[in-house]
N, C-alpha and C positions, 0 to 999 in steps of 0.2 A: 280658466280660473285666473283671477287678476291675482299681480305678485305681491306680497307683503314686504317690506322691509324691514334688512336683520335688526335695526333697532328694538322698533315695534314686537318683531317676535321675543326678542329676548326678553321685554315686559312680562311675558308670562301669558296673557289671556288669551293667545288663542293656543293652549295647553288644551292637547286631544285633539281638536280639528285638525282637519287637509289643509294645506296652506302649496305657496308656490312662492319658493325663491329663488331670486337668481343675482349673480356676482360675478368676481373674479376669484381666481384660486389662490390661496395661499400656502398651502401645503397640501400633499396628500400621501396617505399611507395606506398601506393593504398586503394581507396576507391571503391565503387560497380562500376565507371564508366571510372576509368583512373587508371595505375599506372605508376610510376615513378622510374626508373631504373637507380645508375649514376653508369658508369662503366669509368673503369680504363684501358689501356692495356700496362703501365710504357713507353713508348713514351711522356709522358709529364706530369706535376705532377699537369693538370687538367684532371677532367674527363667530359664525355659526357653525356646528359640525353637522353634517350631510352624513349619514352613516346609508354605506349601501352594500347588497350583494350580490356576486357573480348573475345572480338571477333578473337581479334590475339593472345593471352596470359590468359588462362580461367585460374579458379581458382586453380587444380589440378595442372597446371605448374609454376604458381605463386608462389605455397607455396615453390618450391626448389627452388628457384629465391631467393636465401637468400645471406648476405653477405660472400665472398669468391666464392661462387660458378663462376663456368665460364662460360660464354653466348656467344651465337651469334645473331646477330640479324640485318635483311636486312631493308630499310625502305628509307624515300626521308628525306635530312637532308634541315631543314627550320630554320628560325631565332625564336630566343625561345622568348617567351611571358612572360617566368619567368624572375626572379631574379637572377643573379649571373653566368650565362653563355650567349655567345653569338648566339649559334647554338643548336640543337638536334636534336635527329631524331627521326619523327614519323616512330613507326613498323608498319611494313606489317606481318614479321615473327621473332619472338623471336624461339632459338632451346639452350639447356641446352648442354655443353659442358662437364662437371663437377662437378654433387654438392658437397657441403660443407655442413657436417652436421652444424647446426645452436648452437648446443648442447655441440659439442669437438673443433669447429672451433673456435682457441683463440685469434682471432684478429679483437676482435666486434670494431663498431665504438664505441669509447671511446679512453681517450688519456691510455697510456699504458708509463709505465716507462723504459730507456732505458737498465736497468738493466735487464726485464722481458723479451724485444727482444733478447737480448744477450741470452738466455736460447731457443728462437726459430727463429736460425740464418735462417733457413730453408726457414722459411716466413718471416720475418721482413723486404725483401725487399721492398713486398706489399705495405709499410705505406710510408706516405709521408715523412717523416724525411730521412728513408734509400732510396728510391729511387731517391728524389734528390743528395742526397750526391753522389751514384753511376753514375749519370748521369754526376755530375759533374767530379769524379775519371775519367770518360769514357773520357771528354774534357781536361781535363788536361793530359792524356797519350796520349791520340795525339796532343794535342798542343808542349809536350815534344820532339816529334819525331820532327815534322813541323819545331817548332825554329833552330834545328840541325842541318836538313836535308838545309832549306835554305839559314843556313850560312856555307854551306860545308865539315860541320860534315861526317865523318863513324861511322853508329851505329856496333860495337861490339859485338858480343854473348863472355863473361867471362864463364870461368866454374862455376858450382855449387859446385862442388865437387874439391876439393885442399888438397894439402897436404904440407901449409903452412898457419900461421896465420898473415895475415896482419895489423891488430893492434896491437897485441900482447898481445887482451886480455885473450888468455885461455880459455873464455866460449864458447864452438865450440858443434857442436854433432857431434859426431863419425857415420860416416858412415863403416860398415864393412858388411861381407858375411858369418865372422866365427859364429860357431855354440857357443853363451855364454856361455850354459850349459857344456859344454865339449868343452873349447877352445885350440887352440896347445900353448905350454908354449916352453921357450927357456933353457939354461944351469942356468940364473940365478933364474927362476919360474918364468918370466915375459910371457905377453901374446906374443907370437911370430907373429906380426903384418907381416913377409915374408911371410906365407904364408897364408895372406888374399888376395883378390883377385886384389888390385893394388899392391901389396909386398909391403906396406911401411899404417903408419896410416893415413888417409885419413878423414876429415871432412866438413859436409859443409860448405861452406864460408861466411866471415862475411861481403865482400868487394871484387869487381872486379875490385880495384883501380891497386892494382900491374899490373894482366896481361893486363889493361889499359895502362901502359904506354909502353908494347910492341909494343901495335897498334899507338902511338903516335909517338914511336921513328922510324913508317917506315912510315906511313899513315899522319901524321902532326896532326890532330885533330880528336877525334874520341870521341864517347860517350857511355857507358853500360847503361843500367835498366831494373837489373832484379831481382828478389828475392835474399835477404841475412836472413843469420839466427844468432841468438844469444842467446846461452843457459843461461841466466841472467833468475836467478830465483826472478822474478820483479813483483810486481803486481801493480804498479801505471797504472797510465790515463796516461802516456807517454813511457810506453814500449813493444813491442810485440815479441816475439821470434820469428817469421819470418815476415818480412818485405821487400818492396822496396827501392831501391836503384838506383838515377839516378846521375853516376859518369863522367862526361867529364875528357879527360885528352888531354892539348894541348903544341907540342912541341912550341919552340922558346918563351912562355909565360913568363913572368914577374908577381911579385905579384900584382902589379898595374894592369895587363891585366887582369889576375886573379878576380880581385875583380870587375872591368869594366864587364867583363861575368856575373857571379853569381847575380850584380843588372842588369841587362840586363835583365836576362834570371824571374828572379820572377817577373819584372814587366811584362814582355812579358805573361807569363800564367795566372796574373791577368787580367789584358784587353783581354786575347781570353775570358775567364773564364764569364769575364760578359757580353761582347758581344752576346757568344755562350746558358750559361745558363741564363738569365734573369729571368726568372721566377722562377727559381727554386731557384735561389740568393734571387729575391725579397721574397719570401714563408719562407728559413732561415732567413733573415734579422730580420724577424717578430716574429722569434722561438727565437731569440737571445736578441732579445729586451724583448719579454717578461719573457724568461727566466732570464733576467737581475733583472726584478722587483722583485724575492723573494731574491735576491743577500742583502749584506750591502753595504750602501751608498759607501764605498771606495772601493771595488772591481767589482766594475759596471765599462763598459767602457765609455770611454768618449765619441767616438763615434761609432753609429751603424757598422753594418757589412758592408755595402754598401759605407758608408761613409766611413770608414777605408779601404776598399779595394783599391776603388778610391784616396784616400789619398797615398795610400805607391804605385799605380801604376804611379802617376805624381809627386809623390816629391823627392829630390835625398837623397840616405843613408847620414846618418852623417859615417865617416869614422875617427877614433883613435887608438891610439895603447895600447895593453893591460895594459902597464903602467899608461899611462893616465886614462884610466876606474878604474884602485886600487883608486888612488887618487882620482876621484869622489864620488865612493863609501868610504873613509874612512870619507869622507866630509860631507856623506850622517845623512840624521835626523836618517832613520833606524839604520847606524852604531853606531850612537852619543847614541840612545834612548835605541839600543841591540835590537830593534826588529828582525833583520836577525838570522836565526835561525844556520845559518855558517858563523863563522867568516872572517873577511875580510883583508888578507894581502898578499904584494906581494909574487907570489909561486904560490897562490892557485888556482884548479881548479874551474872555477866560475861553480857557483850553480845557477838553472835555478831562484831563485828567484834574484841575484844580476844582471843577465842578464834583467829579466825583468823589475827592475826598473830605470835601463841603458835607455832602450826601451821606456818604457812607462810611467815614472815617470819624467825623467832628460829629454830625446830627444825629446821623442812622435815622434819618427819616426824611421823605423827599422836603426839597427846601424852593421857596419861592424867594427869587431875590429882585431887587428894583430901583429904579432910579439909578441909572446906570449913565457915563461919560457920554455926551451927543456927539463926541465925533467917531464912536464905535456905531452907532446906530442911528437907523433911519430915519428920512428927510421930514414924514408925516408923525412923529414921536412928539409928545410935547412939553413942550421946553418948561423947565422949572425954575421956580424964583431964583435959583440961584446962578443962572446961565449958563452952567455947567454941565448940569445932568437934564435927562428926558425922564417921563415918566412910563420908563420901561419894565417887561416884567419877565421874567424866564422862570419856566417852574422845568427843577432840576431832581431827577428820581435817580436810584440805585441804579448801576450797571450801563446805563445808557446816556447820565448828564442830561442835558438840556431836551427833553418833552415838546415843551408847549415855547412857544414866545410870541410877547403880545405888548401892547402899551396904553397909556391913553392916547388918542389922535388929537393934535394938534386941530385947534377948531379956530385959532386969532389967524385973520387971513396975512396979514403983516409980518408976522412972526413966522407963519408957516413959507411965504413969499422967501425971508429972508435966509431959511434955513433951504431951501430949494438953491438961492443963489451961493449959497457959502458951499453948497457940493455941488455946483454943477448939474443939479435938473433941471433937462427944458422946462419952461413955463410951454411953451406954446403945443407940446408934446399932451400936456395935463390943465389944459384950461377948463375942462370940464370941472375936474376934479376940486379945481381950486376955486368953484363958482358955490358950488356945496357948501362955502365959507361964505360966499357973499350972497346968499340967498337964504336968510333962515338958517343962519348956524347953529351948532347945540353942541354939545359935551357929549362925546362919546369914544368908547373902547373898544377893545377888540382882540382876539389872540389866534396865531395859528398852532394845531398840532399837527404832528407829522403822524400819519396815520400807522405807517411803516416800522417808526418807532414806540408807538402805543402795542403794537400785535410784537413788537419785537419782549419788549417788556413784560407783558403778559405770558409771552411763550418761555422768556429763557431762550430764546435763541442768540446765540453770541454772533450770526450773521447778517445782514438787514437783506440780503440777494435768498435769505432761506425762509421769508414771511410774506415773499410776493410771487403769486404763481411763475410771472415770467421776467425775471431782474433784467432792465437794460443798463450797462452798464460800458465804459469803453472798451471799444471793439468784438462788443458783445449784442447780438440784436436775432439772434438765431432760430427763436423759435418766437 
């Protein structure tokens, strides 16, 4: 008999039929005449009861019927008499797939702190915190594709590996072949990077934006998402050394197109997101709300997760420009009282606390802001009439600041020339890049989201290392 899954069962239609499930255990109870089995097989963040007796499950097989272990078991699925589920199945046959000793198996029913999952990334999918989240990750990367696909996007494969730094941050890992302990050195003593094995240094990348707008400058509109890394030796709740990245870059764009997309595209994955996970949404909702009640009165949200979802998929961004947001914030009680922990004047790189009370203090609803200082932001950004600012864009939501960030690109080859020289980018690093300008140039934008943060937002997870199966993080690489 092929196995159905506890989703599918719990629809209801195969009510009366023989059916075959099989999972992992999550609890089990029994007394001398019944027990009760709820099993799990990550298909949906309810489980099914397995109801059996001595006659189909004696005591010898009972006792390794413990939580974790794996089971199968055939039976006719009928309308449950209990409390708290729709359906179950009475057995005919119960058969042990896998036990789990009861003794080293560390993920008893009890709640479990997310710190202590993090140390058994292995398992931790099992509990219902992480498998919703995952389930959700799962909806939202193909919703990612869908949005693109049906507005005429090409998805892109960027390289991993480059031998250029597209922000210009420096924190990169080196990818090489040469042997460290005995590397070849050149005339000056330096490492002689010719003869590693692309002849030149080479690291992973931190951004498929650049060779994104190759594909834009022949293709029209195209999209990447895929793994970027970033060697920031960081340990907060919002950074990971490798992460996702989902970058569109579209020619003939304007900043206003620009910014028209990016709310487009987050409302669009919130509404698949609750449509497609519902239950898993409604399960966090409840984790977030309660989680709220050991919070202080003013860092509680104002509304739940369900309610805030719904809220920012039907209501439109407020949109300003980063001058105007100085001036809010200098206005602000925090600035007046010195509560901001970073000071606040035009120039500065905003700090995800002055973003959030943009957001969530002053608008209560996510905000897109733009045209921001050139010397905070990158070489390819472009320059606006007033020589000052770029035409940059950060769309900034509740709880997590800055989302998406994105700009028009710089398309005057001169202008783009001269802001490479005033920070220090090789040209000869990026001469491809810069030919894109002298070859048929055009007008076009672009934005990245951090994919990590999108599933962060959506879930209510207050950690970014508890939205990715496997967080690398420093001195963290374990599983």
């Amino acid at each position: 008999m092929k196995r159905i899954k506890i989703k599918k069962l719990l629809e209801g239609n195969e009510k009366g039929k023989q059916v075959k499930v099989s999972g992992w255990v999550r609890t089990m109870r029994d007394n001398k005449n019944v027990a009760f089995i709820a099993l799990n097989d990550g298909s949906t963040i309810n489980n099914i009861q397995i109801v059996t007796t001595p006659e189909v499950a004696d005591e010898e097989l009972l006792k390794d019927i413990n939580t974790g272990a794996c089971i199968s078991a055939t039976g006719t699925l009928v309308e449950s008499q209990g409390k708290g589920q729709a359906f179950e199945v009475q057995a005919d046959s119960v058969s042990i797939l896998g036990k789990a000793d009861p003794q080293k198996y560390p993920l008893q029913p009890k709640k479990h702190s997310m710190e202590f999952l993090r140390s058994i990334a292995h398992l931790r999918p099992r509990t219902n915190t992480i498998s919703a989240v995952l389930r959700i990750r799962h909806a939202l990367s193909f919703a990612i594709h869908k949005f693109f696909n049906d507005k005429g996007f090409y998805y892109l494969h960027t390289p991993i590996i480059t031998g250029s730094d597209a922000e210009g941050a420096g924190e990169m890992f080196r990818v090489t072949t040469l042997d460290m302990n005995n590397p070849p050195k050149d005339e000056d003593g330096k490492i002689n990077y010719k003869e590693d094995f692309f002849g030149k240094e080479t690291n992973l990348t931190v951004s498929g934006q650049l060779e994104g707008e190759v594909g834009a400058m022949a293709l029209g509109e195209v999209y990447t998402f895929g793994p970027t890394f970033r060697a920031e030796n960081s340990n907060t709740t919002r950074h990971l050394a490798e992460f996702w990245m989902v970058e569109p870059e579209m020619a003939f764009y304007d900043l206003s197109d620009n910014m028209d997309l990016a709310e487009e595209f987050v409302k669009y994955l919130i509404s698949y997101t609750l449509e497609h996970c519902a239950d898993d949404m409604v399960f966090l909702d409840k984790r977030a709300t309660d989680a709220d009640k050991s919070k202080p009165q003013n860092e509680r949200r104002e509304m739940g997760l369900l309610d805030s979802m719904k809220f920012v998929a039907e209501n439109n961004f407020e949109r300003l420009t980063y001058t105007e947001a100085i001036d809010i914030l200098l206005q602000s009680k925090p600035h007046k009282k010195k509560k901001f922990k970073y000071p606040v004047e035009w120039g500065i790189d905003l700090q995800s606390e002055h973003e959030r009370y943009l957001v969530e203090k002053h608008f209560k609803t996510p905000v897109i802001l733009i045209d921001y200082p050139k010397d905070i932001k990158a070489f390819y950004m472009k320059l606006n009439d007033d020589n000052k600012t770029v035409g940059a864009m950060d769309v900034l939501v509740p709880g997590i600041g800055e989302l998406i960030g994105g700009s028009q690109r710089e398309d005057n080859l001169d202008k783009l020339l001269g802001r490479m020289q005033e920070m220090n980018v090789p040209e000869e690093e990026l001469w491809w890049y810069l030919e894109l300008r002298k070859f048929g140039s055009a007008p076009h934008s672009g934005f990245g989201l951090g994919f990590e943060r999108m599933v962060q937002f959506v879930t209510g997870m207050g950690n970014i290392r508890d939205v990715i199966p496997f967080p690398r993080t420093p001195q963290s690489a374990e599983f």
